[in-house]
C-alpha positions as CSV (number, residue, x, y, z in Angstrom):
1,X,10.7,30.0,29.2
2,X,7.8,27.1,28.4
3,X,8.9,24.5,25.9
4,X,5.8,23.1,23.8
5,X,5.9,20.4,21.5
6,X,6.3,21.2,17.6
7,X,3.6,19.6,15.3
8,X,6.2,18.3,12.6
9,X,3.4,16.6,10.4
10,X,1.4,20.1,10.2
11,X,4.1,21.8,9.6
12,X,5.3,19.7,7.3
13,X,2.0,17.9,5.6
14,X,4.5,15.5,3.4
15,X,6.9,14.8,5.8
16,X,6.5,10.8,5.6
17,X,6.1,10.8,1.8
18,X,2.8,10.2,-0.3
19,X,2.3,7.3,0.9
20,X,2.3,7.4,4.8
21,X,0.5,9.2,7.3
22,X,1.7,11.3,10.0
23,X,0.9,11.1,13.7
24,X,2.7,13.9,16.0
25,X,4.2,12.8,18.8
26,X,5.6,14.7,21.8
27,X,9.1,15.4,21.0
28,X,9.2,13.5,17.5
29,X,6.7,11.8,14.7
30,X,5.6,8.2,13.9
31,X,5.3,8.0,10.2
32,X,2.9,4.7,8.9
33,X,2.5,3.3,5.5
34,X,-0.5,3.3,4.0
35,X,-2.3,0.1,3.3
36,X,-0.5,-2.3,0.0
37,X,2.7,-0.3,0.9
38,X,5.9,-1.0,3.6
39,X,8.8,1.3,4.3
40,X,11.5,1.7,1.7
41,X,14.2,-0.6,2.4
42,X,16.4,3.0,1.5
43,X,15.2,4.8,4.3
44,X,12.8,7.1,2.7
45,X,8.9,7.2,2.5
46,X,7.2,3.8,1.8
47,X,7.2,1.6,-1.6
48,X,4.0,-0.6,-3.2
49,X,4.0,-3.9,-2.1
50,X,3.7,-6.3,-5.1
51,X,1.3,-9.0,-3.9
52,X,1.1,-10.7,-7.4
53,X,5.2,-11.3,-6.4
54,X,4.6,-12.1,-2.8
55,X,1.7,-14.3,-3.3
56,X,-0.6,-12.8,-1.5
57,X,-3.7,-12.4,-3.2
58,X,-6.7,-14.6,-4.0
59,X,-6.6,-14.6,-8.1
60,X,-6.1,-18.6,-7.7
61,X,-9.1,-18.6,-5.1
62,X,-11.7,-20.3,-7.0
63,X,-10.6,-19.5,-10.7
64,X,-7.1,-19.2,-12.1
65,X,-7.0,-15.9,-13.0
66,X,-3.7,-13.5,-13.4
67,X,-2.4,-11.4,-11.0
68,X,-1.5,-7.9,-12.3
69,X,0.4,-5.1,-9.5
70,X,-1.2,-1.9,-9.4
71,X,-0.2,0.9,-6.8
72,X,-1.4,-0.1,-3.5
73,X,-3.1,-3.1,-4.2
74,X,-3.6,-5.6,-7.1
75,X,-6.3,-6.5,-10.0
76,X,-7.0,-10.7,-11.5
77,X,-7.5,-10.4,-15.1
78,X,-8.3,-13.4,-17.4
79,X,-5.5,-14.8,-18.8
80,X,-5.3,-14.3,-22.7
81,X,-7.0,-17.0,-24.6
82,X,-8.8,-18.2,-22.1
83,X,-12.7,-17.8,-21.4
84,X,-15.2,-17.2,-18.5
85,X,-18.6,-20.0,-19.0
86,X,-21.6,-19.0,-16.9
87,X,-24.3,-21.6,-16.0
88,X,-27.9,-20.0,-16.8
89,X,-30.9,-21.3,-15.2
């Protein structure tokens, strides 16, 4: 009898959820989240990470712009009533 090792993530291309990737290792697999998300604190696949909650993100870098979540990452928007000037030369 030979014992091999079982592939779990091509057997099972969704085994860590959407939003992980999959590497086989002998015996077992190593599931990572992708970038802009962290494991669910539930136990199952991986959740978005709001940086506009945490902080991190750079809309306040040089202009105060608003944060807004988006799956994965996040976008600065201009605030409402507010306006961007450019200098011309």
């Amino acid at each position: 009898i030979q014992c091999g090792d079982v592939n779990e993530c091509s057997e099972d291309p969704f085994i860590c959820g959407q939003q992980a990737t999959c590497a086989n290792t002998f015996g077992g697999f190593n599931c990572q989240c992708l970038s802009g998300f962290e494991a669910n604190p539930a136990g199952d696949g991986c959740v978005d990470i709001d940086e506009c909650a945490t902080g991190d993100h750079l809309c306040q870098q040089n202009f105060p712009l608003d944060c807004v979540n988006i799956q994965g990452s996040y976008t600065c928007v201009i605030p409402p009533g507010k306006f961007l000037y450019m200098a011309q030369k």
